[in-house]
N, C-alpha and C positions, 0 to 999 in steps of 0.2 A: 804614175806607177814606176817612172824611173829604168823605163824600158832603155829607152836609148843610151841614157850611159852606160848602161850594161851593155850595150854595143860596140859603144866605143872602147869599151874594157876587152874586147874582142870574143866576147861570148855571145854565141848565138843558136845555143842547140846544138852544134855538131856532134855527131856521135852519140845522139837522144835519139832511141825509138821513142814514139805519140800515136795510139790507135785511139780510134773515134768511133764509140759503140752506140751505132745510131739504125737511121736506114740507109746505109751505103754512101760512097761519098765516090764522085764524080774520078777516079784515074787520072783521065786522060788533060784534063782541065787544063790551057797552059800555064795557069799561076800553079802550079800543084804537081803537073808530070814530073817535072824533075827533081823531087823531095818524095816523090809515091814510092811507098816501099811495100812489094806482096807479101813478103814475109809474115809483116805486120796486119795481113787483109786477109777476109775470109767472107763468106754469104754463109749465114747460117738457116736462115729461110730459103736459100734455093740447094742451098748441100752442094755450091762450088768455090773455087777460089777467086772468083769476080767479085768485088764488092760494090758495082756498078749498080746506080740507082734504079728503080721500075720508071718508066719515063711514063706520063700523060700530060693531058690536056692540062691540067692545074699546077704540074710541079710539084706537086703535095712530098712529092721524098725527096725535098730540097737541102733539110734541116742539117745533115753531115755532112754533105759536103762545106754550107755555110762552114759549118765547122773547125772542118778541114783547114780551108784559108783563114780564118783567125790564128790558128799555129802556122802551117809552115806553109803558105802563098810565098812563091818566092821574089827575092829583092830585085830593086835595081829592072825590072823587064817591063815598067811603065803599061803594063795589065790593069789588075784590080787596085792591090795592095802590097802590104807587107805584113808575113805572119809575125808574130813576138817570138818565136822561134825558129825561123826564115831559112835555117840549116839542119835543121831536124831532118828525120826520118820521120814521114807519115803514113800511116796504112787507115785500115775503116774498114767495121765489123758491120754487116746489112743484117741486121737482127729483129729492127721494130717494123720492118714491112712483111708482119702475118702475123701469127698464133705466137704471143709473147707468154712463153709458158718457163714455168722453175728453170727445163732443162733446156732452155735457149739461152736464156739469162747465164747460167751457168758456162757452156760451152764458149758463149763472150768472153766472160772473165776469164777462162781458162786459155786462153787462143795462146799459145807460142810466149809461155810468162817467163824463159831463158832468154827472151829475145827483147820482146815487149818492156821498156823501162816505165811508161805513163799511160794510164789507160783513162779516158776523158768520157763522161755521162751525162746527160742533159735529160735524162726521164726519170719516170719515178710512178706509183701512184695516180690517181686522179686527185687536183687540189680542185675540191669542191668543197672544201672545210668538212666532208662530215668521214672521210675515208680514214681508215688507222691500219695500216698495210705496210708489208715488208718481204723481204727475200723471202721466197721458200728455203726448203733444207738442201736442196743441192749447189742455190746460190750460194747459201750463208756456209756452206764449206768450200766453197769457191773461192769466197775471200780469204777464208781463214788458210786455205793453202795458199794464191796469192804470195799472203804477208807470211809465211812461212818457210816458203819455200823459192819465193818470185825472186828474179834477179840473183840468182846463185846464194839467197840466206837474206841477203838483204830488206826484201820484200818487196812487191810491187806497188807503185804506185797508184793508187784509184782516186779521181777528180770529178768531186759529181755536184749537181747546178741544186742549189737547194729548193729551189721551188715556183710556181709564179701562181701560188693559193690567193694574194693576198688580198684581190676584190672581194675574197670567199672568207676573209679572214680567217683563212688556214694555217695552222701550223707545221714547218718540216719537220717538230719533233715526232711527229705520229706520219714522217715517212720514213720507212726503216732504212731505208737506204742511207737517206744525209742523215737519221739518228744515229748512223754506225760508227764505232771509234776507228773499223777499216777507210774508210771515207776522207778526205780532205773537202769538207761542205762549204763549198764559197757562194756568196749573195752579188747583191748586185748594186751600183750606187748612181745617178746620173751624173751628169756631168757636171751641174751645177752644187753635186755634192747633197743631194738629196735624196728621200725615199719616192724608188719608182710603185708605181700602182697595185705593181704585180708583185712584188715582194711580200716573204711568208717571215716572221718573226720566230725564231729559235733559239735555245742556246744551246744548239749543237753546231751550229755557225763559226768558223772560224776565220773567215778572213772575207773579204771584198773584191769585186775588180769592175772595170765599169763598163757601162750598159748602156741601154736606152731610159726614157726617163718619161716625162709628160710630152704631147703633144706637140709641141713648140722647142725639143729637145734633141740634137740629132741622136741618130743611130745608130749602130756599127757597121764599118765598108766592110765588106770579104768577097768572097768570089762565091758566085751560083752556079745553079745547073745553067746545062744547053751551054756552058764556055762565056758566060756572061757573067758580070759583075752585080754588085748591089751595095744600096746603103742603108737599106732597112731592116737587119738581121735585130733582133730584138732579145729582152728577157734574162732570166738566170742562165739559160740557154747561150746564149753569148757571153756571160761572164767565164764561167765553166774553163772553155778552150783556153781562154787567154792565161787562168791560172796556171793552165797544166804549162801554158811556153812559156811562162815563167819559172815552172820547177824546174823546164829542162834546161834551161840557162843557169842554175843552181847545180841542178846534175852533174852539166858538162862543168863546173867549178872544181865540184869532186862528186867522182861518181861512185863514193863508198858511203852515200848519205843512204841512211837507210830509211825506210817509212816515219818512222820516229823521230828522227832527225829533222824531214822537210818539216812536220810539224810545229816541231820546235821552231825550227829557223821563221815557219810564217810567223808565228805568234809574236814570236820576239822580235819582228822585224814591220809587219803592219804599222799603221800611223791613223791614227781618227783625226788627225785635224783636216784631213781635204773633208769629212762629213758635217754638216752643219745642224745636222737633227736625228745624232745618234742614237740619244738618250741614252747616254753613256754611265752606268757605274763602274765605281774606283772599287778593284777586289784589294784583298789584303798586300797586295805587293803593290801599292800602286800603279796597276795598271786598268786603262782606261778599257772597257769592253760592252756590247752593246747586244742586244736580242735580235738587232736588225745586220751589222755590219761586221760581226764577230768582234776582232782587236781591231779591225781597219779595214784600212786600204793595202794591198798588196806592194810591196816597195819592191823591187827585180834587182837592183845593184846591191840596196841593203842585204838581200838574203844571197849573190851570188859573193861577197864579202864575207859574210857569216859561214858560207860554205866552206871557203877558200881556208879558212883556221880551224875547222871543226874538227872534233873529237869524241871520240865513239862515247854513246850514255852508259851509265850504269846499268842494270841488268835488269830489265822489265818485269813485275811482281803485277799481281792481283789479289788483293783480301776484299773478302764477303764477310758483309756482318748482317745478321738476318735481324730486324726487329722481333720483340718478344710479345707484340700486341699483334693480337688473330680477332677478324671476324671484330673491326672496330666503329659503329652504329656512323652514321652520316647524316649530316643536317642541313638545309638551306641557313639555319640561323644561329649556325654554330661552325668556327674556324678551327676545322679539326687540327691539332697539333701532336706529332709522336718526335718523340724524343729518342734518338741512339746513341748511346756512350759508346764511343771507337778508343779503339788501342792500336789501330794498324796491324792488329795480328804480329803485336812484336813477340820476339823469341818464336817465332815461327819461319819457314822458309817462304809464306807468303807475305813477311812484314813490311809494309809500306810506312814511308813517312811522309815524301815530296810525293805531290800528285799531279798527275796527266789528267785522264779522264775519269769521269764520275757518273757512275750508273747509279738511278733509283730506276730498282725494277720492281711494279709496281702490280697488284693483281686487287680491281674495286669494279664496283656494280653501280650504278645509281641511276635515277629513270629522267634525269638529260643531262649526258656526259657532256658536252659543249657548254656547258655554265661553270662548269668548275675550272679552277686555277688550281693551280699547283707550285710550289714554292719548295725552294731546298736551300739551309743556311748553314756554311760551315762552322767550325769551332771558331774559326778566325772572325765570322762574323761575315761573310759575304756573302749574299743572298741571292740567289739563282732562280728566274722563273721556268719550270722545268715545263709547262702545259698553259699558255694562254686559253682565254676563253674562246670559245669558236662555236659562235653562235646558230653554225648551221647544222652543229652536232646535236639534233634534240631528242635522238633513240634512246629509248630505255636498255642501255648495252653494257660491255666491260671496257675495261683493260687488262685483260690477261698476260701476267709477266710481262709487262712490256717495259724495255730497259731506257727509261728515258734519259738522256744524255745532254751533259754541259760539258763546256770544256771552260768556264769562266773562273774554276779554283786551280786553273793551272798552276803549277810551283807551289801553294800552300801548304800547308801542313796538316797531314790527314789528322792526327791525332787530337782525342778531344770530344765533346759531342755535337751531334748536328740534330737538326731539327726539321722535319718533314712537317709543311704547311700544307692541306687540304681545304678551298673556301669555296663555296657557290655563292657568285656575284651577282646571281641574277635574282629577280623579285617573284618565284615561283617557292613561296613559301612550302606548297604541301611535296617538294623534294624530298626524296631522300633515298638512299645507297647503305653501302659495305665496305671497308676499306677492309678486303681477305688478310691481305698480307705485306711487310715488306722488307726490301734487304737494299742495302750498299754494297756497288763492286768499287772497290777504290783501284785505278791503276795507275800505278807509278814505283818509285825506286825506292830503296832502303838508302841507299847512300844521297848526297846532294848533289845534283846534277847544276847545281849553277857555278861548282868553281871547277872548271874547266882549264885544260893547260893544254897550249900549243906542244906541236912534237917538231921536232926538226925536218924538213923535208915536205911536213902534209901540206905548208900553203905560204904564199908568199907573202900574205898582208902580214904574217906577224911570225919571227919567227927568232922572241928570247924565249923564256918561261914564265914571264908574268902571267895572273889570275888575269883572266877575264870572268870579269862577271855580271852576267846577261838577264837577270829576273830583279834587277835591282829598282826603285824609282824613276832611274837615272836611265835608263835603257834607251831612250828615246836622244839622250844628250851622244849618248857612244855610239849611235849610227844614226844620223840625221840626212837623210836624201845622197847614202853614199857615199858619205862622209867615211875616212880612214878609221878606226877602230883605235879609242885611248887607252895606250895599254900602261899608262902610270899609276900606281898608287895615289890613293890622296894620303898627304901630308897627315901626319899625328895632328897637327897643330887644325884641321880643317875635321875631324873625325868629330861624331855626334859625343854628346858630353856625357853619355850613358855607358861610352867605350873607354877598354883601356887595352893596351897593348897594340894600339894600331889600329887598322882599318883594311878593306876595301872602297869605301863609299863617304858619301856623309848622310847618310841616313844611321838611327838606331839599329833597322836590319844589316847594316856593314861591317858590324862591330868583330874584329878579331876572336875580343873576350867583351863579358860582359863586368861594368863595374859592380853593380848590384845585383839585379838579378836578370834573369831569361828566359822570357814567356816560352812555356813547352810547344805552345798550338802554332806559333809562327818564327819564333827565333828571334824577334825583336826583344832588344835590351832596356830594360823599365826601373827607375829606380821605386817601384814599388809596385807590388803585386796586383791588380785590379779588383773587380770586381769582380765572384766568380772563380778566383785563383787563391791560394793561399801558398805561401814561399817556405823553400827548405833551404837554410841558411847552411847545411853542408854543401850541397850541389849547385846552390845559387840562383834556383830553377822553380818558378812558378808553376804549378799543378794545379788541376782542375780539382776547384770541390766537389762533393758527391752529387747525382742528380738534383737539381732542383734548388739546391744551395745556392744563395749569393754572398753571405760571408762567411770564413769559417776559418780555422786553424789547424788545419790536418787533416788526411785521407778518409778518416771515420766518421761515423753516422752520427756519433757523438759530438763530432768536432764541428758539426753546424752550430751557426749564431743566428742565422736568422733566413726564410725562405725567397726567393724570385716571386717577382709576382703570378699569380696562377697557381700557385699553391702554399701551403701554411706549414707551420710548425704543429706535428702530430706531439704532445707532449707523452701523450702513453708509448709509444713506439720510439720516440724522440728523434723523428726524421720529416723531413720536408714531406708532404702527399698533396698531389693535385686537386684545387677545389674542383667543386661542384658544376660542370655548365647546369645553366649558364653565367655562374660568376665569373668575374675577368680576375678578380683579387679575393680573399677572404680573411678573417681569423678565427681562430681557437677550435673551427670544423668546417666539412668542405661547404657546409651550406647555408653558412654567415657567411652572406656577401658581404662585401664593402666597396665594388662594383662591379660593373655588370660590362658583358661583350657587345659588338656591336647591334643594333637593334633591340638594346634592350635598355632596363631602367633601374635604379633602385628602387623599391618600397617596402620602407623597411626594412630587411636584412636579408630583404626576399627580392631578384631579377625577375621582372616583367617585362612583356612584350611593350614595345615603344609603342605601336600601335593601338594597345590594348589595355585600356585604363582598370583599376582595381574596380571591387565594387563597391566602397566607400568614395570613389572620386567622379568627379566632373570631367568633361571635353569642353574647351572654347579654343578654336581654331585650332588644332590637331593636337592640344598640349593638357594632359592630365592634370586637376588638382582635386586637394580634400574636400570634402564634405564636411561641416560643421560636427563639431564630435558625438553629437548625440546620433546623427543621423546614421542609418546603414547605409543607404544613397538616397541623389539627392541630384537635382538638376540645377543645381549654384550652391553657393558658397554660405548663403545666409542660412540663420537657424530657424527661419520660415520658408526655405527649400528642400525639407526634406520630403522624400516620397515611400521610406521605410525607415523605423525606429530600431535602434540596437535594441540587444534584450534585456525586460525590465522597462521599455518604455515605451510609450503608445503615442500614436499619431493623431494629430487635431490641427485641421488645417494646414496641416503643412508643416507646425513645431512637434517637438517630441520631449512628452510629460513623463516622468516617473509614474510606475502605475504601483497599487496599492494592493492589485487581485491577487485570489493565489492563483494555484493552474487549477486549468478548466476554465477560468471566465478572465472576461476583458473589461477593461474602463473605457465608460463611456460618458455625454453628460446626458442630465439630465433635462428631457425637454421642457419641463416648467420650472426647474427651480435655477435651472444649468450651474448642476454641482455636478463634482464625479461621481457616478455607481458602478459597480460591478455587475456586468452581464454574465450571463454562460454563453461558453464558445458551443459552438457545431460538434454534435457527437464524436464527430469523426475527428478533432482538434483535442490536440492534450495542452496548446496553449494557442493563441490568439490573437489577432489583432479587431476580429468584427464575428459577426454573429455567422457566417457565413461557410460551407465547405473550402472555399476559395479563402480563405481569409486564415489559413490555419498559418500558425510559425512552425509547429511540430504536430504529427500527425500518435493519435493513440494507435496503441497494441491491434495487430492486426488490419491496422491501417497501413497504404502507402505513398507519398506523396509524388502524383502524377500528373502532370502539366499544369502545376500550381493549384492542384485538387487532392485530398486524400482519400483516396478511395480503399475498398474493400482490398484486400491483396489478394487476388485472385490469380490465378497460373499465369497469366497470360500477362499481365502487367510486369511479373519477376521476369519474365524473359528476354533476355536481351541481346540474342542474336537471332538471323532468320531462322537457324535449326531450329532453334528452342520452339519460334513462334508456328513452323510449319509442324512439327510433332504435336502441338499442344491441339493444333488446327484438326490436325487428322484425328488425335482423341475425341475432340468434342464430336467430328464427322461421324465414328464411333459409335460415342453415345446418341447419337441422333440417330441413328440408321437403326440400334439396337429398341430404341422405344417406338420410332416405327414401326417395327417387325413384331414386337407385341404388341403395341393398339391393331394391328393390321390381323394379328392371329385371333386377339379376343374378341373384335370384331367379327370376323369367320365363326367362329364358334356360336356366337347372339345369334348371328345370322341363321345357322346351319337350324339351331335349335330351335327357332323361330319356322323355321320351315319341316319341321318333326311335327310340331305343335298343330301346324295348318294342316297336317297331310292327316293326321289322328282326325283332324275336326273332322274334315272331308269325308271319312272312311266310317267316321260314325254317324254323322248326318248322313248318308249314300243307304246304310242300315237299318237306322230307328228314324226315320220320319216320324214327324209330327204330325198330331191327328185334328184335324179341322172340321168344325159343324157337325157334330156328332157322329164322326165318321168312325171305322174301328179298321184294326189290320192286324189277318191271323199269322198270328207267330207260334202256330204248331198245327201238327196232326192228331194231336192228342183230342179224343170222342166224351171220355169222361169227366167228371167233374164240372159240369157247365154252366153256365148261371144265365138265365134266359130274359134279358131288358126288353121291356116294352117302350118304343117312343113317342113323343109327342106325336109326331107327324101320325101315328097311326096304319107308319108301314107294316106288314107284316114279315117283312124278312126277319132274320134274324141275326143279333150280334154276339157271336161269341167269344166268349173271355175266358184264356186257360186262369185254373184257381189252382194253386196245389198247396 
């Protein structure tokens, strides 16, 4: 990191305030007493001006003071160590020993920001991979005053440890803290120049410093609690400190660097070759930058060098460009892509060209965030992973507005379109989500911030007028381990052969003027317009064709020749339109494929699932083929594999014959003569393969085909959700309960009157007895009329019988 020759250069901090916003950091320590400064210290969990740790049994509130001694331990007293800023001012904010709430977090940031030049973080969040957390609202104005108002305009410096998710495979971008373009987010690297365990992949990362590593790797010395040393200080946590005594060795270079400034100088000043497994992409200016390691490795003489000639930026802009796609469907098996045409809000007082930082702020739903990736690709062509997967994220959640941050198109050129990539990488096909909304904040300058000119007096590395210029390929040749700063021009005779009138560099981006032409998106000089571009032979200037376009002849919708892949030539409209998903290409409409996205296939001019074979095809060992062409499917390839006939042809044995029937019956043979006849199909069949309900191809009138049967269409078969099916339910219950209730009334009624009929019997039998053995019974008082029988027996009573 180049610490010591910046020592030797006799910069050491002096005249750097460094607070350490932790759980308190040890005072009295003697690597430490004589750099402690109260100014700079506060307790905000106990509401005094001690920032002295809570002591126990475990040490557990060790972690600040470690801190502490990473910057300014002081030299030369054969103690612990040496801080990297050895002459600093140190103080220490006790903030994370209690209730770490908005307005604690805030009151930190806010501590004595006239006074306070570098304020150093090592917390954040939980990295458990599934947390997506950030400042509340009295932090996130904490910072924003900070950089507003910190250091008399300047702005204060914030240095915060980006994470140590990475067993969790978490990402810092979903912690708001290192997401923040207020932040300088530094990682971590071992000593052997590798990725340690606990490291969290971002591209809100902007630089490196080193750390602890694997097991077998040392770890950092600094001074402990209880006035003792240590050699086991660990993590992002320990990287953090040392950036910050590196800024302040920068500071103290020139302490008119403003927040903006240190940025710059890290970026431009970082080195990835100490890293051996960056997985570095080259962005459009050739520079090397990495998810894991930002630009590098910290270089301390390179950026107190860079300090030493610096000169104030151009004037800080923000343009927002909102996307015009709302509420846009989400797929496991489709790579959502949105496209936004940027202008940089030119002829605006927000107009950006060169870029700083790059917000997609982003507001989606999907039922498991942690499978998706996320992707952002400048006009230039450099492509940003803004959201790894993080597979411990598997809640059905959002991301609401959440401003995800790269800083990997540093210096590029805003103008032009970019491309927002949404993909689910994981094999949970029945995913799916909402992308609500989204927008671009581009911040950076109108003017170009890389040709920069020394003033007399600001510094002593350099001090005619030559350009220096810092975003070049070449960046890494102009400070190389501290090396003096080459302040000559390259020779005409050395300039790229696309240039005319001179140079800064020998790259096509160095060009004076261009001889041919001048790609808009990045500045580089091309003797001919790309693909995508089409040249205006007055201003000499290659311009983006209109969306979707890959070749074309001028700004209009007319002026296309021909479409990008993913979408076609609409001839009625006469403009480019996106096909169809899931086609990957098409022609003449969006849904003629002529191929297909990932996980899928052509058949025919129609994308299928890779998985999922037609119904004319076969599977032999995961891979789809035809069926023989008579066949509708078929379990092989032969014309004696079929298991259903296309229509017009009937099955026997397994081939498939032309049939001669009309509709209503099927060909069959005959069992004595075995010729073909014509059967009649199943009532229920208006065409056939066999005699059978089961056997219909098409079902008659009033018929419907259900589970390979055609049945009557009755309510309940047409329904097809559960409402339909519980309403249809309750009907019949209904009708059931209602013809109960009259078999049950007419019943009662048989009954009732069945019991009329018995009670009459009763009442007239009880009255008119029946007369037995010549018996008689007077039914009156009536004397007259009487008719007097003699009977056999020879009784002489008498029987009488009214006559009237």
């Amino acid at each position: 990191m180049n610490v010591m020759p910046a020592w030797q250069m006799g910069y050491t901090g002096k005249g750097i305030v460094i607070s350490i916003l932790d759980d308190g950091i040890e005072k009295d320590h003697p690597d430490l007493k004589k750099n402690y400064d109260p100014r700079a210290s506060y307790d905000v969990n106990g509401k005094d001006p001690d920032p002295t740790p809570r002591y126990d049994s475990t040490n557990e509130n060790r972690h600040g003071t470690r801190c502490a001694g990473e910057v300014a331990a002081e030299a030369d007293n054969k103690i612990c160590g040496i801080g990297v800023a050895y002459n600093a001012r140190i103080g220490g904010v006790r903030m994370l020993d209690g209730f770490v709430t908005d307005a604690v977090e805030a009151a930190s940031l806010n501590l004595n920001p006239q006074y306070i030049d570098i304020y150093s973080a090592s917390w954040g969040p939980d990295d458990n991979g599934e947390v997506v957390d950030g400042p509340g609202p009295l932090t996130r104005e904490a910072f924003a005053s900070g950089i507003q108002k910190g250091r008399g305009g300047l702005g204060s410096i914030f240095v915060w440890a980006s994470g140590n998710g990475g067993s969790y495979y978490d990402s810092c971008n979903c912690d708001g803290y290192t997401n923040s373009i207020y932040t300088l987010s530094i990682s971590s690297t071992s000593k052997n120049g590798v990725k340690p365990w606990y490291l969290e992949e971002c591209a809100s990362t902007v630089a490196s410093t080193y750390s602890s590593g694997s097991f077998n790797e040392p770890q950092i010395v600094t001074i402990d609690l209880r006035k003792k040393c240590t050699s086991t200080h660990t993590g992002t946590s320990a990287s953090a400190p040392i950036a910050a005594g590196i800024v302040a060795l920068a500071l103290e270079a020139n302490k008119n660097l403003t927040w903006r400034d240190i940025q710059y100088i890290t970026i431009l000043t970082a080195r990835p070759e100490p890293m051996s497994d960056g997985q570095w992409t080259r962005n459009a200016l050739g520079r090397n930058v990495s998810l894991r390691y930002g630009y590098g490795l910290m270089d301390a003489v390179a950026m107190v060098n860079y300090a030493k000639v610096w000169v104030k930026l151009p004037e800080k802009r923000i343009c927002e460009v909102v996307s015009k796609e709302f509420r846009v469907p989400l797929t496991n098996s489709v790579v959502r892509k949105s496209y936004l045409n940027v202008d940089g809000c030119q002829g605006t007082k927000n107009a950006v060209q060169y870029l700083e930082h790059v917000q997609a702020q982003i507001s989606l739903t999907y039922s498991r965030r942690g499978d998706l990736k996320i992707m952002l690709t400048s006009p230039n062509g450099t492509r940003s992973v803004l959201l790894p997967p993080r597979p411990n994220d598997l809640v059905a959640t959002t991301f609401e507005n959440w401003p995800f941050l790269t800083v990997h198109f540093w210096g590029e050129y805003a103008i032009g379109v970019w491309l927002l990539e949404i993909e689910d990488v994981s094999n949970h096909h029945s995913s799916t989500g909402t992308l609500a909304d989204w927008k671009l904040i581009l911040h950076g300058t109108q003017e170009n911030p890389l040709k920069h000119r020394t003033k007399s007096g600001f510094g002593d590395g350099i001090t005619d007028s030559n350009d220096l210029e810092v975003f070049t390929t070449k960046s890494e040749d102009q400070i190389d381990k501290g090396s003096n700063l080459s302040t000559k021009k390259s020779p005409d005779s050395l300039c790229h052969k696309n240039c005319i009138d001179g140079c800064h560099g020998e790259t096509a981006f160095d060009c004076k003027a261009c001889k041919y032409f001048k790609l808009i998106s990045n500045g580089e000089c091309v003797s001919s317009c790309p693909k995508g571009f089409y040249g205006n032979p007055e201003t000499q200037m290659c311009h983006h064709c209109i969306d979707q376009c890959q070749l074309c002849n001028g700004p209009l919708v007319t002026s296309c020749k021909s479409c990008e892949d993913g979408s076609y030539m609409d001839k009625a409209d006469q403009k480019c339109s996106p096909c169809k998903n899931p086609c990957d290409t098409c022609q003449h409409n969006a849904s003629n494929c002529t191929s297909c996205l990932k996980d899928y296939r052509l058949s025919g001019n129609t994308c299928i699932q890779t998985s999922v074979c037609a119904a004319s095809e076969y599977r032999v060992d995961g891979e789809c083929f035809p069926c023989f062409r008579m066949c509708a499917s078929c379990y092989g390839p032969g014309e004696k594999q079929c298991l259903t006939c296309s229509s017009n042809f009937i099955l026997i044995k397994g081939s498939c014959f032309p049939t001669p029937c009309s509709m209503g019956f099927y060909q069959d043979i005959n069992g004595t003569s075995n010729s073909p006849i014509c059967k009649r199909c199943h009532e229920s069949c208006l065409t056939c393969r066999g005699s059978s309900s089961l056997d219909c191809n098409l079902c008659r009138s009033s018929y419907i085909k259900f589970k390979n049967e055609c049945r009557l269409s009755t309510a309940s078969i047409f329904c097809k959700s559960a409402e339909c099916l519980q309403k249809r339910q309750n009907e019949a219950k209904a009708k059931t309960h209602t013809n109960f209730t009259f078999l049950l009334v007419s019943f009662s009624i048989i009954l009732l009157m069945i019991l009329i009929c018995l009670m009459i019997l009763y009442f007239s039998l009880l009255h008119h007895k029946f007369c037995w053995a010549n018996r008689y019974e007077k039914v009156g008082d009536q004397s007259s009329n009487k008719l007097v029988l003699s009977g056999d027996s020879g009784d002489e009573d008498e029987e009488k019988i009214e006559i009237k």
